[in-house]
C-alpha positions in Angstrom: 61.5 -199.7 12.5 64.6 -198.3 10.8 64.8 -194.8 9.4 67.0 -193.4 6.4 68.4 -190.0 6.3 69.0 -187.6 4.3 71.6 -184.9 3.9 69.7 -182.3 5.6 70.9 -178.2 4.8 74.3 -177.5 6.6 74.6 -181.4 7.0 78.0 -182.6 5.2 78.1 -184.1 1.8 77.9 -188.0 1.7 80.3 -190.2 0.2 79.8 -190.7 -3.4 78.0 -194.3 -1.9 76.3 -193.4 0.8 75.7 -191.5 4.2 78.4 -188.6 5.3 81.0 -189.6 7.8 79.4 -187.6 10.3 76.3 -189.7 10.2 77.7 -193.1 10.0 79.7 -192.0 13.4 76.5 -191.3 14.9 75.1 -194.8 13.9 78.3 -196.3 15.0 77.9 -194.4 18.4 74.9 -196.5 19.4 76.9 -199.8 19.2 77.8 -200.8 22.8 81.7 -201.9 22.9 84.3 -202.8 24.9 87.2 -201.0 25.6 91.0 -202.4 25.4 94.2 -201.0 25.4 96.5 -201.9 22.6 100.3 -202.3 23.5 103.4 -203.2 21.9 107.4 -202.1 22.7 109.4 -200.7 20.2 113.1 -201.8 20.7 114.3 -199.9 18.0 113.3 -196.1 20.1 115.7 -194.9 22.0 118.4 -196.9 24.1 116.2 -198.5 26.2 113.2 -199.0 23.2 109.7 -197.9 24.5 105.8 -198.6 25.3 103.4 -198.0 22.9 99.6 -197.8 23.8 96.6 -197.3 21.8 92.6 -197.2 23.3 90.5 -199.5 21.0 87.3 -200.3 20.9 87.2 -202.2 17.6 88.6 -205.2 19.0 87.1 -209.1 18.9 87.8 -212.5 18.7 88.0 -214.1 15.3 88.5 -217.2 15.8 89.0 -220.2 18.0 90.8 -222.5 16.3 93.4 -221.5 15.9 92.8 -218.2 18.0 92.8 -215.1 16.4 91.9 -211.9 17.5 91.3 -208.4 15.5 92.6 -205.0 16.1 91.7 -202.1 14.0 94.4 -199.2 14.1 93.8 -195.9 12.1 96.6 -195.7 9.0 99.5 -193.9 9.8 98.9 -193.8 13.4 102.4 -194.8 15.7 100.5 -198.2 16.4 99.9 -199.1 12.7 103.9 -198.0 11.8 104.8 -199.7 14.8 102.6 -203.1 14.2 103.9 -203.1 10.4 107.5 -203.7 11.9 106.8 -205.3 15.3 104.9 -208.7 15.1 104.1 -208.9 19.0 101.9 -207.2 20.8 99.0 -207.2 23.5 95.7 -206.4 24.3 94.5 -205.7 27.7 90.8 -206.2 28.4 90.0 -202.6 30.6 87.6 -203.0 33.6 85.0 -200.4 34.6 87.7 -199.0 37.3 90.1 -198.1 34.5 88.6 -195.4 32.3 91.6 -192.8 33.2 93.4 -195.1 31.4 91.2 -195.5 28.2 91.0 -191.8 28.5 94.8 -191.2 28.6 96.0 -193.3 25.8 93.1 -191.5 23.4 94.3 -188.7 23.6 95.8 -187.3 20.2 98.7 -185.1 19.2 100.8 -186.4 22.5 104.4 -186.4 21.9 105.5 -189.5 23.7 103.9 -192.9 25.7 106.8 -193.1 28.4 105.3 -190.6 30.5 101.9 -192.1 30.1 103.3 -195.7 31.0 105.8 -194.3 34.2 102.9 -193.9 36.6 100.7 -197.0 35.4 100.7 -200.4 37.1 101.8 -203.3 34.5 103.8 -206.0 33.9 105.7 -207.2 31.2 104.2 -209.9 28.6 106.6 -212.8 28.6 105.7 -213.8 25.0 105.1 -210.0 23.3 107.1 -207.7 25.6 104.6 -205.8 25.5 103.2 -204.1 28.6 100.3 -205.9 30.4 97.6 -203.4 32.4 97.6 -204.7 36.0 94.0 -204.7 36.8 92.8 -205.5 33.2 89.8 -208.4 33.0 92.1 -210.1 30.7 95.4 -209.8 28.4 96.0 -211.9 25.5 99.8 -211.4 23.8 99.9 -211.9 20.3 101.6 -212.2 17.0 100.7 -210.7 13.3 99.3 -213.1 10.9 97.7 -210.8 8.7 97.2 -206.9 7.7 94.1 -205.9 5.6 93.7 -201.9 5.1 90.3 -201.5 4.7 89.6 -197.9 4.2 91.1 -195.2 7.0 92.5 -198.0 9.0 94.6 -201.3 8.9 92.8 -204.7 11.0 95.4 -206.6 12.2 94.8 -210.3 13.1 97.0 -212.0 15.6 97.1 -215.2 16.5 96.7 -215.4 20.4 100.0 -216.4 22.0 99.4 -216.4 25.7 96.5 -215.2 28.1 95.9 -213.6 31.0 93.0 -214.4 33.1 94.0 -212.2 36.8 91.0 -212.6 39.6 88.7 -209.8 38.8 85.8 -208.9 39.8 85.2 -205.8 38.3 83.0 -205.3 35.2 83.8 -204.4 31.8 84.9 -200.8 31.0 82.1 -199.8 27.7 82.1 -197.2 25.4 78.6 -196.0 24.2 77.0 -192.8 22.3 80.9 -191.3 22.9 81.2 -192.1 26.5 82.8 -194.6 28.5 80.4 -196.2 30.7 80.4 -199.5 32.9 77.5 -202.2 33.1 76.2 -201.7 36.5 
């Protein structure tokens, strides 16, 4: 059986429709999810361009024919100025063993990704250029078809360009009631 709530005292105001952004996070939080890193390189940064990551959890297929994934960015974020000018870009599917790495690209207010690359295992996308997470359960390299801002963030479909399917045998990497967490 579901329950409403109601703004309790000392809870924040709701949105003129509905529930308070503090409760819909706390609904939100008890969807399980996957967790991905979201890549792309910016050739126009610097003399030798640069790596740009993003942790994401709101990520899924769309559609299979033809195949389209979804990526949602937050507006005005470096990924969402970045996607708006750079069509390509990647998504590497994070296994249970990689939650330093979920944890290091959510980090906010950091100055630059090229320190947060130089230590990490990858590989170059041949279609996107965009770095691939050795050790991911998957990478798929895509291209923009389509930008919707819906509220505080942009989704981004791409259309699926090339995949990635390395052996692993690891298990997903989750996220769940604001933790990471693995299936096992």
């Amino acid at each position: 059986m579901f329950q409403t709530t109601s703004p309790r005292p000392g809870a924040s105001i709701p949105h003129p429709e509905g529930v308070s952004s503090e409760e819909f996070r706390a609904a939100m939080s008890r969807f399980t999810a996957g967790v991905t890193l979201v890549t792309a390189y910016d050739p126009d940064s610097g003399a030798r361009g640069e790596d740009v990551g993003m942790t994401a959890t709101a990520f899924m297929s769309v559609s299979l024919d033809p195949p389209l994934v979804m990526v949602s960015v937050r507006n005005g974020s470096r990924m969402d100025d970045l996607l708006a000018e750079q069509p390509l870009w990647a998504v590497s599917l994070l296994s249970e063993n990689q939650r330093h790495i979920a944890g290091r690209f959510a980090m906010k207010g950091r100055l630059s990704d090229r320190l947060l690359f130089e230590d990490l295992s990858h590989t170059r996308g041949t279609t996107s250029g965009a770095p691939l997470i050795d050790g991911a359960l998957a990478a798929v390299e895509c291209r923009t078809e389509q930008r919707v801002e819906a509220g505080d963030h942009t989704l981004v479909i791409g259309r699926v360009l090339e995949v990635s399917l390395p052996d692993a045998d690891d298990g997903p990497l989750t996220y769940f009631k604001g933790r990471y967490r693995h299936l096992s």
